[in-house]
N, C-alpha and C positions, 0 to 999 in steps of 0.2 A: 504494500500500500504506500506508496512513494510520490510525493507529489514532489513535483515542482511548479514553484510559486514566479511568476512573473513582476517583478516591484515596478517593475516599467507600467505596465499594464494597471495596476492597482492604483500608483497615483502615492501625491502625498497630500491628502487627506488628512486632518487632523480633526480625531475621535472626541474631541472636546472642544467646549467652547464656553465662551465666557460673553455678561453680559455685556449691550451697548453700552461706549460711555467709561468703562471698569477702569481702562488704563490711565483716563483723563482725568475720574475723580480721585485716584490711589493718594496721590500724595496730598491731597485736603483730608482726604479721611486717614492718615498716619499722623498728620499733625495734631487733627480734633481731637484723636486719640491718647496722643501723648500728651495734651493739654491736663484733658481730664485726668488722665494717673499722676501728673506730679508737676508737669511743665517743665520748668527751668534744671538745670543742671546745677547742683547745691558747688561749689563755688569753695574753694581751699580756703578759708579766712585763717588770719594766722591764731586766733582765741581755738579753734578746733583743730590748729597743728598744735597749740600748745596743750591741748587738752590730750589730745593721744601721744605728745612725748609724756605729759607728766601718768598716764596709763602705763605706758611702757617703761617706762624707771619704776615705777610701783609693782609694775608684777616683774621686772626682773630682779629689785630687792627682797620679795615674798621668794623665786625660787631661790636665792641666793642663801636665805635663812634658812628654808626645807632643806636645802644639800649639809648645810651647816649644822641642822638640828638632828638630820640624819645618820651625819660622821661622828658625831657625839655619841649617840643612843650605839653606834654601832661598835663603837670604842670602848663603849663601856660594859659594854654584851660578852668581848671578848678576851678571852685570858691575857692577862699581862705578864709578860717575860718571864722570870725566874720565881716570881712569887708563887704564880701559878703552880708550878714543878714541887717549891719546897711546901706549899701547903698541901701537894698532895701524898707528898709523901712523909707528914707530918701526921696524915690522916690515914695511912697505910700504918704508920710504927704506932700510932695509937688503937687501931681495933688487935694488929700483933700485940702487944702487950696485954688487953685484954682476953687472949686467948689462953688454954691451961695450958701449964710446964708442959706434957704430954705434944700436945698440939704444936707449939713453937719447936720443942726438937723433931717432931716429922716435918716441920715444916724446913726446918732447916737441913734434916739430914736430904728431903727428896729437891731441895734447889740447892744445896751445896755445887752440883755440879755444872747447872744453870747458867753460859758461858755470856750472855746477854746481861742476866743481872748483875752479875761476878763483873763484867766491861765497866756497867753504870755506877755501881759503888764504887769500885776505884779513882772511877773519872770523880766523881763526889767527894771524895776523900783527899783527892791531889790539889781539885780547888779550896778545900777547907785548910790546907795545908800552907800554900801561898796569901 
């Protein structure tokens, strides 16, 4: 079923149309238009540059506090140097001490050989030393 179409023959014919008149009155009826929605083109006065600079210094001093309020909270969230270390291990030799004679010798004879914790005392030891 194969046609062939002749555009010679056919013409250029345009399937649409518009009223009498449409292209003459366009640009009275885009201006009536735009009257009614707002008219005039609002106009750079410097009182409304000043008002979105003094906007714009306001909310980059408000993120400038959030980044500032945030590095604080977040500083303070997280372990600080060394304190961190000896408090935990202040709180390691405290519940060992609480535990019975019994207890602290297995505990000592099954890490005696413990070559990690044996590294870390020592290093502990050499700084208490200096």
């Amino acid at each position: 079923m194969e046609q062939n179409y002749d555009f010679n023959r056919i013409g250029k014919q345009m399937p649409y149309t518009v009223p009498d008149g449409f292209f003459d009155q366009l640009e009275e009826n885009v201006m009536k238009k735009w009257k009614e929605e707002g008219g005039k083109r609002k106009e750079d006065t410097s009182s409304s540059r000043k008002a979105r600079i003094i906007r714009m210094a306001f909310r980059t001093l408000l993120a400038a506090a959030a980044c500032l309020a945030l590095f604080l909270i977040v500083r303070k969230a997280l372990p600080q140097g060394n304190d961190a270390v000896t408090d935990d291990f202040t709180s390691v030799e405290l519940a060992f001490n609480n535990l019975s004679t019994e207890d602290q010798d297995y505990l000592l004879e099954v890490y005696q050989e413990e070559q990690f914790l044996n590294n870390d005392l020592n290093d502990q030891n050499n700084e208490e030393s200096i």
